[in-house]
N, C-alpha and C positions, 0 to 999 in steps of 0.2 A: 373434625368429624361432627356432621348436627346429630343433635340427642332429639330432636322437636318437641322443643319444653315448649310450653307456655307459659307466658310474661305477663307482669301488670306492672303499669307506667301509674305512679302515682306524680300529679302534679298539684301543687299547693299555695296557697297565698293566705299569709293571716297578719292580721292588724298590727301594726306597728309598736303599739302599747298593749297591753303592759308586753315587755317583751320575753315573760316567763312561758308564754304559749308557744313562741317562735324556736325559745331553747330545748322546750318540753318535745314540741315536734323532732326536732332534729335529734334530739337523743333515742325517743322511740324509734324513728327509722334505724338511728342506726343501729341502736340494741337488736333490732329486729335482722339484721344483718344485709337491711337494702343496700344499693349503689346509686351512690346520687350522680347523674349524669349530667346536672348542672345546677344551680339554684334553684331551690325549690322544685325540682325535677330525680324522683328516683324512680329504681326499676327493682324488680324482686321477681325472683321463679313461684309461678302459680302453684303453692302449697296451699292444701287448707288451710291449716294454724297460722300462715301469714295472714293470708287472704281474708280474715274470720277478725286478726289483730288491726290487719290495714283499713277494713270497714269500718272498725272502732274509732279509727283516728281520727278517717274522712268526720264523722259524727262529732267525735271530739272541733274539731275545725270548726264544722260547718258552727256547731252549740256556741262558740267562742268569735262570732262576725267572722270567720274566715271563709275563704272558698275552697274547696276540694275536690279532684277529679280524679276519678279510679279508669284507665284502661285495660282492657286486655288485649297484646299483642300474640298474635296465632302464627304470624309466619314473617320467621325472621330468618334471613340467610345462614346458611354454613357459616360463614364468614362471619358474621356479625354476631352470632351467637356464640363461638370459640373466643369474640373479643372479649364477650361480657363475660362468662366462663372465667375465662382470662384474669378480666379485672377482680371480681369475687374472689379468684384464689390469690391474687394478691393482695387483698384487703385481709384476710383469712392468717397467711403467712406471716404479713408483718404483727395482727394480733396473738399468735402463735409464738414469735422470737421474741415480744417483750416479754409475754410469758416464761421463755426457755433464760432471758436474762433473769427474772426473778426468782427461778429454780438454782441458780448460779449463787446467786445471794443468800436463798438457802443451803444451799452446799456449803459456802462459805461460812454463814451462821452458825451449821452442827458443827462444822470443824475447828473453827474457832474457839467455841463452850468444850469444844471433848480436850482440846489440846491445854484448854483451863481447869479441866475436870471439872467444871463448874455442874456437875450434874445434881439438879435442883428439883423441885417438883414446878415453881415457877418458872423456871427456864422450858422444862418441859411441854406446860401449859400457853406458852407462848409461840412456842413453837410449833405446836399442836393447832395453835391458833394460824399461825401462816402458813400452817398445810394445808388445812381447811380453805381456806381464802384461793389458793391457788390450784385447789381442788374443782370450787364454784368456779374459780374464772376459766378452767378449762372448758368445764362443761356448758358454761356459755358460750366460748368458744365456736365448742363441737356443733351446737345446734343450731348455728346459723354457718355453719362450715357445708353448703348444701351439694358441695363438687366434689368435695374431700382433695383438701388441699395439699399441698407434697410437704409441708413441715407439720402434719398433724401428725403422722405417726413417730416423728421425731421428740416432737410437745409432750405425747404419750408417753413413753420411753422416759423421759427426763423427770416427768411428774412420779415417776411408777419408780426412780430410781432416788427422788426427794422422802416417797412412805418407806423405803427399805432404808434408808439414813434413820429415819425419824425412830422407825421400829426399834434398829439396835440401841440410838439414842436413848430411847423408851425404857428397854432393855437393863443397860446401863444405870439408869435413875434405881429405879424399882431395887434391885440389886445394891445399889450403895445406899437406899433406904429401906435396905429390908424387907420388901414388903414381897417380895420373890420366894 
């Protein structure tokens, strides 16, 4: 089913040395949640906050001897749009399951500390720490998630069931130090 998004095809060439700019590139696109359609060749749905980010790049490039070219695509098939659709929520889901594996690890982690009664104010704040962490990486996630992908509200669900661990967790501490 076409949505009739509009597209922008960033294509890019930057100097060979130092090759901090080459890595710096590819990480912004991807952070930015583009689809590289082949070397140095990505595509992104025409949002402003992308579109506002991707100009910045092009400048970035350009400032750094590279070459950079922004297009905008208006009319792309049913078909060809459902693929890139397609590929986004695949890029989307697998950043989503590494996530839902690192909530696994947290499950594992409070279970492990409760089943040692290790309940610490340390132990808490550490944990606290990898809630947080897996807190931000959702919501990175989320914001380049521009289709809403079929393992997002799974990802949700599993992070939402990591703060209710953490909470009783919490709970637990407070109580065998008193402070309840």
């Amino acid at each position: 089913m076409k949505k009739n998004l509009f597209w922008m095809i960033l294509i890019y060439k930057v100097p060979a040395e130092p090759s901090t700019l080459r890595v710096r590139a590819w990480r912004k696109i991807k952070d930015m949640g583009a689809l590289y359609l082949q070397q140095s060749v990505a595509i992104y749905p025409k949002i402003k906050h992308l579109v506002e980010k991707f100009s910045d790049l092009v400048a970035e490039i350009r400032a750094s001897e590279g070459e950079a070219l922004l297009f905008e695509v208006i009319n792309l098939s049913g078909e060809e749009e459902e693929a890139l659709i397609f590929k986004f929520n695949e890029q989307r889901n697998l950043e989503y399951r590494e996530l839902m594996d690192k909530c696994e690890d947290f499950f594992a982690e409070i279970k492990k500390e409760t089943e040692r009664q290790n309940f610490t104010f340390a132990e808490l704040e550490e944990n606290d720490e990898e809630l947080d962490k897996l807190s931000r990486w959702y919501e990175k996630i989320k914001e380049r998630d521009f289709f809403e992908a079929s393992m997002r509200q799974k990802a949700e669900e599993m992070l939402a069931r990591c703060r209710e661990m953490f909470f009783e967790f919490a709970q637990t501490v407070y109580k065998k130090e008193g402070t309840m």
